[in-house]
Jmol script that loads the backbone (N, CA, C; Angstrom):
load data "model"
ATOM      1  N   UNK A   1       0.829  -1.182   0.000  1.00  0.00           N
ATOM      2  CA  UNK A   1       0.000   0.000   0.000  1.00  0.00           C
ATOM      3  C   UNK A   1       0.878   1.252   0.000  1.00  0.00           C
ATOM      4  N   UNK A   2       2.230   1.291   0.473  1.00  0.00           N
ATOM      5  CA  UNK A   2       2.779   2.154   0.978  1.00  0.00           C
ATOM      6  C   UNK A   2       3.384   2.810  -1.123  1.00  0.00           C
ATOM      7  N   UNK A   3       3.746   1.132  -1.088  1.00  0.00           N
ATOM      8  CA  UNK A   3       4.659   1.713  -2.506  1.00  0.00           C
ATOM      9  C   UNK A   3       3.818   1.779  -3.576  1.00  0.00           C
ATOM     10  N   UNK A   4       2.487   1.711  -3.579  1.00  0.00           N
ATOM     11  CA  UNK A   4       1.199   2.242  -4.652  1.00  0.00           C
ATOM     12  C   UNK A   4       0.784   4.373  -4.017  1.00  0.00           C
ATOM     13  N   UNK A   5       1.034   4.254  -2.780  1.00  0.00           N
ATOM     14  CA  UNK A   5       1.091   5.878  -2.858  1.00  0.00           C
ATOM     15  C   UNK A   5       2.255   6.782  -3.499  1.00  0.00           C
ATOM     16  N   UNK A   6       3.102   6.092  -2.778  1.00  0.00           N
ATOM     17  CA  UNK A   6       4.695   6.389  -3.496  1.00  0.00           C
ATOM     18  C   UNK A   6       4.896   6.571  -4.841  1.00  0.00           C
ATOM     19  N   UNK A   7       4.124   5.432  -6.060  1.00  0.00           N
ATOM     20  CA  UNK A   7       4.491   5.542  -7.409  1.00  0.00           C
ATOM     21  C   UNK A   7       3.442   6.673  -7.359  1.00  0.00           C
ATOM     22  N   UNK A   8       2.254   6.497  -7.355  1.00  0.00           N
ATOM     23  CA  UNK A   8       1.504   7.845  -7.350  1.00  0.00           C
ATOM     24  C   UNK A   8       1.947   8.615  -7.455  1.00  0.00           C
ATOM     25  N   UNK A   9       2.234   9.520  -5.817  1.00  0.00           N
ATOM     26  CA  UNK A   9       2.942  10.449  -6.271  1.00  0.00           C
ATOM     27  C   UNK A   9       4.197  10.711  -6.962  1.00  0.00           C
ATOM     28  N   UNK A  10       5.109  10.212  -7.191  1.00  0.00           N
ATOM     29  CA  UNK A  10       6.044  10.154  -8.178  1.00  0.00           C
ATOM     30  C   UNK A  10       5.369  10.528  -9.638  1.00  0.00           C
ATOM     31  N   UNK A  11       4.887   9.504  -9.937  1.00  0.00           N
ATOM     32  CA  UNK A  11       3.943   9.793 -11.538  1.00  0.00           C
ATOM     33  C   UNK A  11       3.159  11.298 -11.855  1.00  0.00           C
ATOM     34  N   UNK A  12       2.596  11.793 -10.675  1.00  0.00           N
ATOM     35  CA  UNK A  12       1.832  12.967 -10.270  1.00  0.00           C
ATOM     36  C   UNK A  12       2.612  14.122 -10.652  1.00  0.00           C
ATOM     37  N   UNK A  13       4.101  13.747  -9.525  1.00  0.00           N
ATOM     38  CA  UNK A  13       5.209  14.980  -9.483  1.00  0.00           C
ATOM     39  C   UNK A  13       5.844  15.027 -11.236  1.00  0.00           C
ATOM     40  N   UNK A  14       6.120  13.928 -11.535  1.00  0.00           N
ATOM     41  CA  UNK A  14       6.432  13.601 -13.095  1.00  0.00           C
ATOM     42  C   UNK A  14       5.691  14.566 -13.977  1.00  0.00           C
ATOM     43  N   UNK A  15       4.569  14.550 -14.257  1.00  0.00           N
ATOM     44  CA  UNK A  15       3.519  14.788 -14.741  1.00  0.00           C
ATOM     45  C   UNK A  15       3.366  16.612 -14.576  1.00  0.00           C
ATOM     46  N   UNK A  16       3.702  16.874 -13.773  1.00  0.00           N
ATOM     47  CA  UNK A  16       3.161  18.692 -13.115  1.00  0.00           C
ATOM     48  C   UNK A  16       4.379  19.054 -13.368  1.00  0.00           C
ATOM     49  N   UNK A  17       5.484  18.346 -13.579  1.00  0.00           N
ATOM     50  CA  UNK A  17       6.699  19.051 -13.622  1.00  0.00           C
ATOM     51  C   UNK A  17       7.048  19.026 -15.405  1.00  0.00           C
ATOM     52  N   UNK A  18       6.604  18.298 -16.136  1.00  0.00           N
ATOM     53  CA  UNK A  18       6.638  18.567 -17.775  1.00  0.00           C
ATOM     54  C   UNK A  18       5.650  19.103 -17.897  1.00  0.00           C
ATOM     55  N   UNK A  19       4.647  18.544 -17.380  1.00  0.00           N
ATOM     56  CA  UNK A  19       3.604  20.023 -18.100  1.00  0.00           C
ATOM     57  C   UNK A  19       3.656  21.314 -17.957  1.00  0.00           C
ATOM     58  N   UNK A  20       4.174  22.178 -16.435  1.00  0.00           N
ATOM     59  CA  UNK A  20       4.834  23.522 -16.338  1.00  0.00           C
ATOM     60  C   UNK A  20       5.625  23.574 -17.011  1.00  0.00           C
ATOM     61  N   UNK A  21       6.298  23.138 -17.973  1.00  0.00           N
ATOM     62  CA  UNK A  21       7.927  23.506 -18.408  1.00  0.00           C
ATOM     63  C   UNK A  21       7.930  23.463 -19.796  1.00  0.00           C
ATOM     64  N   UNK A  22       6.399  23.443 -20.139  1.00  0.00           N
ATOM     65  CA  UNK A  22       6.839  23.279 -21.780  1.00  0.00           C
ATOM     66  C   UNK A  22       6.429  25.285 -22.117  1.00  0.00           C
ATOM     67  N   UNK A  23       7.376  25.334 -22.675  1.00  0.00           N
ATOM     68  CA  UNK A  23       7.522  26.953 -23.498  1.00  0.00           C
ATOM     69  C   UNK A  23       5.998  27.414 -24.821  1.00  0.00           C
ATOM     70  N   UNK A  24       5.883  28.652 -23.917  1.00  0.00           N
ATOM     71  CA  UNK A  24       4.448  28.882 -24.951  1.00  0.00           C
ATOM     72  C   UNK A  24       5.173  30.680 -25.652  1.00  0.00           C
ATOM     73  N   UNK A  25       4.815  30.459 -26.979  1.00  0.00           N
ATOM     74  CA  UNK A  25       5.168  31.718 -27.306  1.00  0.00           C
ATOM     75  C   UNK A  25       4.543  32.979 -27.236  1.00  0.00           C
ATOM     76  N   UNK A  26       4.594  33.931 -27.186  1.00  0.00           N
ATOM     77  CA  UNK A  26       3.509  35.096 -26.576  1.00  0.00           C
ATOM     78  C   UNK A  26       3.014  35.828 -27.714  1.00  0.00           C
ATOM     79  N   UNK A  27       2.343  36.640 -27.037  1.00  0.00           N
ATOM     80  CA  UNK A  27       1.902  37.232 -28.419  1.00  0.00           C
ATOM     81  C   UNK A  27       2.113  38.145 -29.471  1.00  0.00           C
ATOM     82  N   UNK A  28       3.647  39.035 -28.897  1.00  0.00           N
ATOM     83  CA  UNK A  28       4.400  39.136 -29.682  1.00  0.00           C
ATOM     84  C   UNK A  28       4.999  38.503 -30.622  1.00  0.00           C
ATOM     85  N   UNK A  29       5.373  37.327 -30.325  1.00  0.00           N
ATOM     86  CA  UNK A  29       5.644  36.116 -31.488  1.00  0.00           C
ATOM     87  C   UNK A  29       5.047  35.885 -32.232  1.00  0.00           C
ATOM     88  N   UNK A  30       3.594  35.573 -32.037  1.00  0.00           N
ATOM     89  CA  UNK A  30       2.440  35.283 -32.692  1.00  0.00           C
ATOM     90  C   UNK A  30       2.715  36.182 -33.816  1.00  0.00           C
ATOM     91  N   UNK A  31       2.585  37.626 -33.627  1.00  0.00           N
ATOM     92  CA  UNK A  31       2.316  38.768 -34.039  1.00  0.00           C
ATOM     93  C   UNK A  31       3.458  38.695 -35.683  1.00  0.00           C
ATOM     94  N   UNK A  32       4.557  38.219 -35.121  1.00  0.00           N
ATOM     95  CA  UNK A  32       5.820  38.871 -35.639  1.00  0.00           C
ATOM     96  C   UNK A  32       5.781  38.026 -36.750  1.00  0.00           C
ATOM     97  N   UNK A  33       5.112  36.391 -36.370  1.00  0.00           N
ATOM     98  CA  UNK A  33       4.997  35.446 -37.541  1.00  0.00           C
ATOM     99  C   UNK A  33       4.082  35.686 -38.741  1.00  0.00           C
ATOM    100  N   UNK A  34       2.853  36.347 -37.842  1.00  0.00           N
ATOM    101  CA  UNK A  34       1.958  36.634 -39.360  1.00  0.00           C
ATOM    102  C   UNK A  34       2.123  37.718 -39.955  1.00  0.00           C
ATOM    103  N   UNK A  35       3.130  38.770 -39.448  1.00  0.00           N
ATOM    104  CA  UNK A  35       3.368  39.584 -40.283  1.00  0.00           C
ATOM    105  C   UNK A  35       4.585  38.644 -41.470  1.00  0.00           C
ATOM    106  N   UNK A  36       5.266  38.296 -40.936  1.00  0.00           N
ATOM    107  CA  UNK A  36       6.627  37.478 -41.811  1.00  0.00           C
ATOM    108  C   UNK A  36       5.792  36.727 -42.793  1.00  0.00           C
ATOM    109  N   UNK A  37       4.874  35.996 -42.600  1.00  0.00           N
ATOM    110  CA  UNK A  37       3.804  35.303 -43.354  1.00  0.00           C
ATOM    111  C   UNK A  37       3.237  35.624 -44.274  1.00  0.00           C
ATOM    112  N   UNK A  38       2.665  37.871 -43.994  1.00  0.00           N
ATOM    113  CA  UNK A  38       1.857  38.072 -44.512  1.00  0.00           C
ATOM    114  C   UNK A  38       2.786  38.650 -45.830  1.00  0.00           C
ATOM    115  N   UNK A  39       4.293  38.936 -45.502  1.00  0.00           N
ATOM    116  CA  UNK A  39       5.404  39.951 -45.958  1.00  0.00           C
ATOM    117  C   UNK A  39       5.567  38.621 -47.378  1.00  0.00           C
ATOM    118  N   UNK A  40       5.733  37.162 -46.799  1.00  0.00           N
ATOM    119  CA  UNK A  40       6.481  36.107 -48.045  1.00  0.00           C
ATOM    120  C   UNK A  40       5.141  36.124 -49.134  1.00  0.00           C
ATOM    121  N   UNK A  41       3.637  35.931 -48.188  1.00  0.00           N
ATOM    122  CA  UNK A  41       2.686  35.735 -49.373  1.00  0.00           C
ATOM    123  C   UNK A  41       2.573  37.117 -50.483  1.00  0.00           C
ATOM    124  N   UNK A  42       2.935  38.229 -50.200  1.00  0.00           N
ATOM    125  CA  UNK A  42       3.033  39.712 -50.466  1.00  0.00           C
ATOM    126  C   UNK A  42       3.831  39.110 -52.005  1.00  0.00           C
ATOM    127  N   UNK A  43       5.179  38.787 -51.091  1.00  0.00           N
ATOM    128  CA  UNK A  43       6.523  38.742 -52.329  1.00  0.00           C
ATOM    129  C   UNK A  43       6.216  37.565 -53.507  1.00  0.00           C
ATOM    130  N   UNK A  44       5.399  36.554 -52.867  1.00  0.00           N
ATOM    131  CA  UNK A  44       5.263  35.181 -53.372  1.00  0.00           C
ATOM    132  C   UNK A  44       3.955  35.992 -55.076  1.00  0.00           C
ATOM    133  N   UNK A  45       3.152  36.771 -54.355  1.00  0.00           N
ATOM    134  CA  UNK A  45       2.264  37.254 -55.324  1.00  0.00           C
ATOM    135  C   UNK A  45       2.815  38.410 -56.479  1.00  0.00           C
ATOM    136  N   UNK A  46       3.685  39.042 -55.815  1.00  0.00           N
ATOM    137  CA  UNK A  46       4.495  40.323 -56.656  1.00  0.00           C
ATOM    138  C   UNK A  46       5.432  38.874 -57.811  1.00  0.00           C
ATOM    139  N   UNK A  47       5.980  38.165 -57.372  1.00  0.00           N
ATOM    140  CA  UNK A  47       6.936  37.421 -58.528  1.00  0.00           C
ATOM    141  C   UNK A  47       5.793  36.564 -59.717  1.00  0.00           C
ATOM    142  N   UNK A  48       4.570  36.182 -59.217  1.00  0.00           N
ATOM    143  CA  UNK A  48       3.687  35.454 -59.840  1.00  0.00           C
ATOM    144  C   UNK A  48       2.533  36.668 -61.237  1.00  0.00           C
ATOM    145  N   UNK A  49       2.976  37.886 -60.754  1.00  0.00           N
ATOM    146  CA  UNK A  49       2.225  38.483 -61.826  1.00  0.00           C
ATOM    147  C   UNK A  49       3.654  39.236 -62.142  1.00  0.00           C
ATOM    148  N   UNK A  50       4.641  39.229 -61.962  1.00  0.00           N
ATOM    149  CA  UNK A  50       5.627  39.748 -62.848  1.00  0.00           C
ATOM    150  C   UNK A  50       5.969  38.816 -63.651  1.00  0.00           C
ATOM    151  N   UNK A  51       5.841  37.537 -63.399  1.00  0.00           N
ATOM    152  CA  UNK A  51       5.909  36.174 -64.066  1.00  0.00           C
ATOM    153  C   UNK A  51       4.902  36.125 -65.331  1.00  0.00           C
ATOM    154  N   UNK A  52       3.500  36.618 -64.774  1.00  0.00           N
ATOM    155  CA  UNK A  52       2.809  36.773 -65.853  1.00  0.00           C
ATOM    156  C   UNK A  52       2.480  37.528 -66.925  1.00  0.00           C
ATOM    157  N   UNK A  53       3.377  38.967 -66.558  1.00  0.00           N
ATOM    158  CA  UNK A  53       3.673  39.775 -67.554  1.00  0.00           C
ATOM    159  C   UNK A  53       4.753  39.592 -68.238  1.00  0.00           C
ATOM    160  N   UNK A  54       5.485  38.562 -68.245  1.00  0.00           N
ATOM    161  CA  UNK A  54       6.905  38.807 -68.810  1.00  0.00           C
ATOM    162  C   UNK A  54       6.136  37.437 -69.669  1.00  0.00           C
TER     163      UNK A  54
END
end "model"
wireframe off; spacefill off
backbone 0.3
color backbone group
Protein backbone atom coordinates (compact mmCIF):
# COMPACT_ATOMS: atom_id res chain seq x y z
CA UNK A 1 0.00 0.00 0.00
CA UNK A 2 2.78 2.15 0.98
CA UNK A 3 4.66 1.71 -2.51
CA UNK A 4 1.20 2.24 -4.65
CA UNK A 5 1.09 5.88 -2.86
CA UNK A 6 4.70 6.39 -3.50
CA UNK A 7 4.49 5.54 -7.41
CA UNK A 8 1.50 7.84 -7.35
CA UNK A 9 2.94 10.45 -6.27
CA UNK A 10 6.04 10.15 -8.18
CA UNK A 11 3.94 9.79 -11.54
CA UNK A 12 1.83 12.97 -10.27
CA UNK A 13 5.21 14.98 -9.48
CA UNK A 14 6.43 13.60 -13.09
CA UNK A 15 3.52 14.79 -14.74
CA UNK A 16 3.16 18.69 -13.11
CA UNK A 17 6.70 19.05 -13.62
CA UNK A 18 6.64 18.57 -17.77
CA UNK A 19 3.60 20.02 -18.10
CA UNK A 20 4.83 23.52 -16.34
CA UNK A 21 7.93 23.51 -18.41
CA UNK A 22 6.84 23.28 -21.78
CA UNK A 23 7.52 26.95 -23.50
CA UNK A 24 4.45 28.88 -24.95
CA UNK A 25 5.17 31.72 -27.31
CA UNK A 26 3.51 35.10 -26.58
CA UNK A 27 1.90 37.23 -28.42
CA UNK A 28 4.40 39.14 -29.68
CA UNK A 29 5.64 36.12 -31.49
CA UNK A 30 2.44 35.28 -32.69
CA UNK A 31 2.32 38.77 -34.04
CA UNK A 32 5.82 38.87 -35.64
CA UNK A 33 5.00 35.45 -37.54
CA UNK A 34 1.96 36.63 -39.36
CA UNK A 35 3.37 39.58 -40.28
CA UNK A 36 6.63 37.48 -41.81
CA UNK A 37 3.80 35.30 -43.35
CA UNK A 38 1.86 38.07 -44.51
CA UNK A 39 5.40 39.95 -45.96
CA UNK A 40 6.48 36.11 -48.04
CA UNK A 41 2.69 35.73 -49.37
CA UNK A 42 3.03 39.71 -50.47
CA UNK A 43 6.52 38.74 -52.33
CA UNK A 44 5.26 35.18 -53.37
CA UNK A 45 2.26 37.25 -55.32
CA UNK A 46 4.50 40.32 -56.66
CA UNK A 47 6.94 37.42 -58.53
CA UNK A 48 3.69 35.45 -59.84
CA UNK A 49 2.22 38.48 -61.83
CA UNK A 50 5.63 39.75 -62.85
CA UNK A 51 5.91 36.17 -64.07
CA UNK A 52 2.81 36.77 -65.85
CA UNK A 53 3.67 39.77 -67.55
CA UNK A 54 6.90 38.81 -68.81
Amino acid sequence: MKKLFLCLFLVGSLATTFTSCREEKSTGDKIEDAADDVGDSMEDAADDVKDAVD
